[in-house]
C-alpha positions as CSV (number, residue, x, y, z in Angstrom):
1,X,37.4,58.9,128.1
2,X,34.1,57.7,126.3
3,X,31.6,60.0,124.5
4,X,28.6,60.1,122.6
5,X,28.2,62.4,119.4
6,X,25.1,63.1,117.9
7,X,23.8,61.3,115.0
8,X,22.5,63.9,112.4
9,X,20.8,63.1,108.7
10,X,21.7,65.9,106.2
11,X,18.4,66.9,104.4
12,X,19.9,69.3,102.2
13,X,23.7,70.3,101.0
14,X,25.1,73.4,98.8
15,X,28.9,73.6,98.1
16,X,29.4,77.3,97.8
17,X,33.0,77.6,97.5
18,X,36.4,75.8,98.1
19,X,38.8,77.7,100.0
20,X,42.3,77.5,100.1
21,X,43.0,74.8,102.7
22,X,41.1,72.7,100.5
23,X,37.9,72.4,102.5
24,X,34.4,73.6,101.4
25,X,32.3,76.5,102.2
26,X,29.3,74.4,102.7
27,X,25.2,75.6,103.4
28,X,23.5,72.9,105.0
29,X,19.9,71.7,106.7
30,X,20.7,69.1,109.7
31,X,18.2,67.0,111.6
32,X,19.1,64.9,114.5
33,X,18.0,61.6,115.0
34,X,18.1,60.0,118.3
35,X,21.4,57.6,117.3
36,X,24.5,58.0,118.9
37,X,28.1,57.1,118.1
38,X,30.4,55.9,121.1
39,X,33.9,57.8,120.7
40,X,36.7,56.3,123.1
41,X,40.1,57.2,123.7
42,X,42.2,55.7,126.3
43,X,45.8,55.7,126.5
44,X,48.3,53.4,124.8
45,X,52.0,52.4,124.0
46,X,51.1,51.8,120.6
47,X,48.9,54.8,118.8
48,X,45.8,52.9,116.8
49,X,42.3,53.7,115.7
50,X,39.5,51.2,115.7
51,X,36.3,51.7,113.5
52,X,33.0,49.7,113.3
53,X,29.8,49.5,111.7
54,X,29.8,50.4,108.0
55,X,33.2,50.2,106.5
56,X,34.5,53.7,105.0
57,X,36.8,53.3,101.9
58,X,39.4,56.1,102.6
59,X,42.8,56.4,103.9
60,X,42.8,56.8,107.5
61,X,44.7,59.9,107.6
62,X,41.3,61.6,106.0
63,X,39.3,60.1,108.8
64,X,37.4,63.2,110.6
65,X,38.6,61.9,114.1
66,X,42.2,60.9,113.1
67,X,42.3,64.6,112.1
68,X,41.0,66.3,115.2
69,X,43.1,64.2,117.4
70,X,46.0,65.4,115.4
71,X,45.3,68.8,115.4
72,X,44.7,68.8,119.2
73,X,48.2,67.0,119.4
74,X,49.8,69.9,117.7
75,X,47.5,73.0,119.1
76,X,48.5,71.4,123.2
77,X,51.7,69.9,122.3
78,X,50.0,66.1,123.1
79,X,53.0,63.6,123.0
80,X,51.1,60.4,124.5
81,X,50.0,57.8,121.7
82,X,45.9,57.1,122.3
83,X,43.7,54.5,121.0
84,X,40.8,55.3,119.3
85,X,37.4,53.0,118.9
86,X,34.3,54.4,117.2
87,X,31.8,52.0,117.6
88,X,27.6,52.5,116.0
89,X,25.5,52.7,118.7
């Protein structure tokens, strides 16, 4: 499977609150730009995640699409290993 999320520039950001699951209430003013990401995931023996473009210096389990994958792997019971590749567009 291959898709293509929307880029978006954030013009303007307020923190309002923390809540208790650690994230942030957040207000926010989005534009989108016409820039796309390409998201794959295919399956794999061997679970990994692939990145490119700019690099981000963070532990992977804070990466936004290692979390969604591993919430939809609890919320549907997903037992197959994927690979991952985000690649700038």
């Amino acid at each position: 499977m291959i898709c293509f999320p929307n880029a978006k520039i954030n013009l303007g950001l307020n923190v309002v609150s923390k809540r208790p699951d650690g994230y942030h209430n957040i207000e926010t003013i989005f534009y989108p730009i016409p820039v796309k990401d390409a998201l794959e995931i295919v399956a794999s023996d061997q679970p990994s995640f692939t990145g490119t473009g700019i690099p981000v210096d963070a532990p992977q389990e804070k990466n936004l699409v290692i979390k969604a994958l591993n919430a939809l792997k609890t919320r549907y019971e997903w037992t197959s290993s994927v690979k991952r590749e985000l690649m700038d567009c």
